[in-house]
N, CA, C and O of each residue as an XYZ file, in Angstrom:
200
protein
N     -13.775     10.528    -11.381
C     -12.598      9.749    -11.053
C     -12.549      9.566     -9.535
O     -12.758     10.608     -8.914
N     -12.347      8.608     -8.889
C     -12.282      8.006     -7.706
C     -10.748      7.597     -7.463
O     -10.046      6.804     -8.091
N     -10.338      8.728     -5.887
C      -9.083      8.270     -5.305
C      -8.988      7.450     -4.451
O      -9.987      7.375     -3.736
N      -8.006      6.636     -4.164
C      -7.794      5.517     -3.535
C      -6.596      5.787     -2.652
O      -5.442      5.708     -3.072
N      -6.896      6.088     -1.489
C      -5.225      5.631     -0.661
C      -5.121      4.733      0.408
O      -5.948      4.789      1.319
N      -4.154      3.857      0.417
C      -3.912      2.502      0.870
C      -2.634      3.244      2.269
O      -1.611      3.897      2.061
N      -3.162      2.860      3.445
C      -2.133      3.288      4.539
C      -2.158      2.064      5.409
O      -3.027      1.507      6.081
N      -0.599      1.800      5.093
C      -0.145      0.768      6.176
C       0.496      1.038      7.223
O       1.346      1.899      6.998
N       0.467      0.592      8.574
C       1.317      0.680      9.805
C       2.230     -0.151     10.182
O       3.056      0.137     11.048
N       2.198     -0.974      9.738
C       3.053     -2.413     10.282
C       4.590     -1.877      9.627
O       4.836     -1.463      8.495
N       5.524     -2.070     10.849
C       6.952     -2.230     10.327
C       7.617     -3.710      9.846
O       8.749     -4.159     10.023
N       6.666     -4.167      9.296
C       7.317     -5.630      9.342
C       7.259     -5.890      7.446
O       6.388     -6.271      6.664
N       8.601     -5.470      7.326
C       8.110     -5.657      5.560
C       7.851     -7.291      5.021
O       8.645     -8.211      5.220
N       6.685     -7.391      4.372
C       6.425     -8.694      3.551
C       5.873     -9.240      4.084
O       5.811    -10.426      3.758
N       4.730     -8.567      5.807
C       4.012     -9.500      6.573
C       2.640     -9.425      6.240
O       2.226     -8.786      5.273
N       1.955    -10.037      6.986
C       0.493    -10.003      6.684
C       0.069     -9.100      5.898
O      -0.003     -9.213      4.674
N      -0.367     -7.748      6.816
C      -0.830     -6.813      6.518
C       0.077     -6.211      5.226
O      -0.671     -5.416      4.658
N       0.679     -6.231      4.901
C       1.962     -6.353      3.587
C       1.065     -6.363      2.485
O       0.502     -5.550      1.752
N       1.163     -7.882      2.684
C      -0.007     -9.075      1.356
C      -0.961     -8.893      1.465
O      -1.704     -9.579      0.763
N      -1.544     -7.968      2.308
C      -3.317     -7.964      2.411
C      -2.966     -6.813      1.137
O      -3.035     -6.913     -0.088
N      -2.588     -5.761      1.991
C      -2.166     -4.526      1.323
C      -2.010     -4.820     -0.228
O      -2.711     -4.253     -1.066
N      -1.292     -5.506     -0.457
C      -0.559     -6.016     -1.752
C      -2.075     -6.249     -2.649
O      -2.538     -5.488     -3.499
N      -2.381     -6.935     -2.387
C      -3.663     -7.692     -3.066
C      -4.689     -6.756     -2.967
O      -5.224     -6.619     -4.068
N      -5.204     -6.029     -2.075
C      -5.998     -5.281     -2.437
C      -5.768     -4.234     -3.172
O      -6.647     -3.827     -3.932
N      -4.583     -3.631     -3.083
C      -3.569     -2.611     -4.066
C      -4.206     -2.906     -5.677
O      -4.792     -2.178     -6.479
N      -3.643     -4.794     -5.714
C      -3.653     -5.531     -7.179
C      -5.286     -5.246     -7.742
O      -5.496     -5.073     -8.942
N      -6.479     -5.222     -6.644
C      -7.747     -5.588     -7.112
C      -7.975     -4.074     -7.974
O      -8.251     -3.816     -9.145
N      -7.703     -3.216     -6.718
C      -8.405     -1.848     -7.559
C      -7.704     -1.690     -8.620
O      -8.425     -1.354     -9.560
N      -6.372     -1.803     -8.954
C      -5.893     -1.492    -10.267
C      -6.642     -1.740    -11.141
O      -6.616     -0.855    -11.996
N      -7.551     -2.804    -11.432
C      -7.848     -2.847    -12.349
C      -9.701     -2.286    -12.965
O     -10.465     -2.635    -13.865
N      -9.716     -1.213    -11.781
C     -10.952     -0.623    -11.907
C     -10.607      0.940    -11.860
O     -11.432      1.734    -12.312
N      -9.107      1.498    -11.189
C      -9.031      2.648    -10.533
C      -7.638      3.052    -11.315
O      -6.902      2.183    -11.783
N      -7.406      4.188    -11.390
C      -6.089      4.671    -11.927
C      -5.452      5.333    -11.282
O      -4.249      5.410    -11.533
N      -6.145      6.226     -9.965
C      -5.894      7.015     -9.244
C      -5.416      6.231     -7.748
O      -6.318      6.221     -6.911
N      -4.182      5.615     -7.345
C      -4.547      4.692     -6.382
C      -2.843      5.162     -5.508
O      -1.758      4.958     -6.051
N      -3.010      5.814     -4.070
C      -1.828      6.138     -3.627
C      -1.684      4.988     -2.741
O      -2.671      4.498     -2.193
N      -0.625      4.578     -2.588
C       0.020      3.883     -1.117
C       0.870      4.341     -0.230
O       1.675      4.953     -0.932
N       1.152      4.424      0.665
C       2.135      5.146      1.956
C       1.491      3.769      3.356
O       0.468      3.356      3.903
N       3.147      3.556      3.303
C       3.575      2.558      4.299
C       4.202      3.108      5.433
O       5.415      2.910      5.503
N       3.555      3.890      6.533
C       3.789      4.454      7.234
C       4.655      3.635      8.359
O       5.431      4.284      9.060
N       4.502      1.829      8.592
C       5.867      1.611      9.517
C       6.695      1.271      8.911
O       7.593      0.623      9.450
N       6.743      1.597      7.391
C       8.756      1.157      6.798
C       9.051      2.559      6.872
O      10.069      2.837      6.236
N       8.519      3.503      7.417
C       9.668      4.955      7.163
C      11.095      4.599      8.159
O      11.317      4.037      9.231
N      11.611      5.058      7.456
C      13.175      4.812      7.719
C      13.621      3.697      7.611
O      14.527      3.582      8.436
N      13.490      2.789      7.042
C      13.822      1.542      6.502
C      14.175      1.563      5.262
O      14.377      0.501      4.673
N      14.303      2.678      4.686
C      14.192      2.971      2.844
C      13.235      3.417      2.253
O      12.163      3.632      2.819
N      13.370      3.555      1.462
C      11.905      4.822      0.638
C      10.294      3.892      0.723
O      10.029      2.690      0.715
N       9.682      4.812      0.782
C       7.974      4.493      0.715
C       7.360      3.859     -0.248
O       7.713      4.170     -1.385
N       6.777      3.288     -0.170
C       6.454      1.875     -1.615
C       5.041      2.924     -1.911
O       4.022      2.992     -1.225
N       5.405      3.748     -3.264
C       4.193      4.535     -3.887
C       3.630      3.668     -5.194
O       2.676      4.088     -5.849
């Protein structure tokens, strides 16, 4: 089994790096089950998109 973790920096929710994020998130799903995300510039903006 192969882990996957996705770390973003950008505080800018829904920007680029967002949708990159987003989409590559979408690709492995469908090869990987094991797949974390942590959006390291929305902390404190509201909870962490896992």
């Amino acid at each position: 089994m192969t882990k996957v973790v996705i770390i973003t920096g950008s505080p800018h929710f829904n920007g680029a790096s967002q949708k990159l994020a987003d989409s590559f998130e979408w690709g492995l799903k469908e090869n990987y089950t094991n797949i974390y995300r942590y959006d390291a510039g929305l902390q404190g903006e509201g909870e962490p998109h896992f």
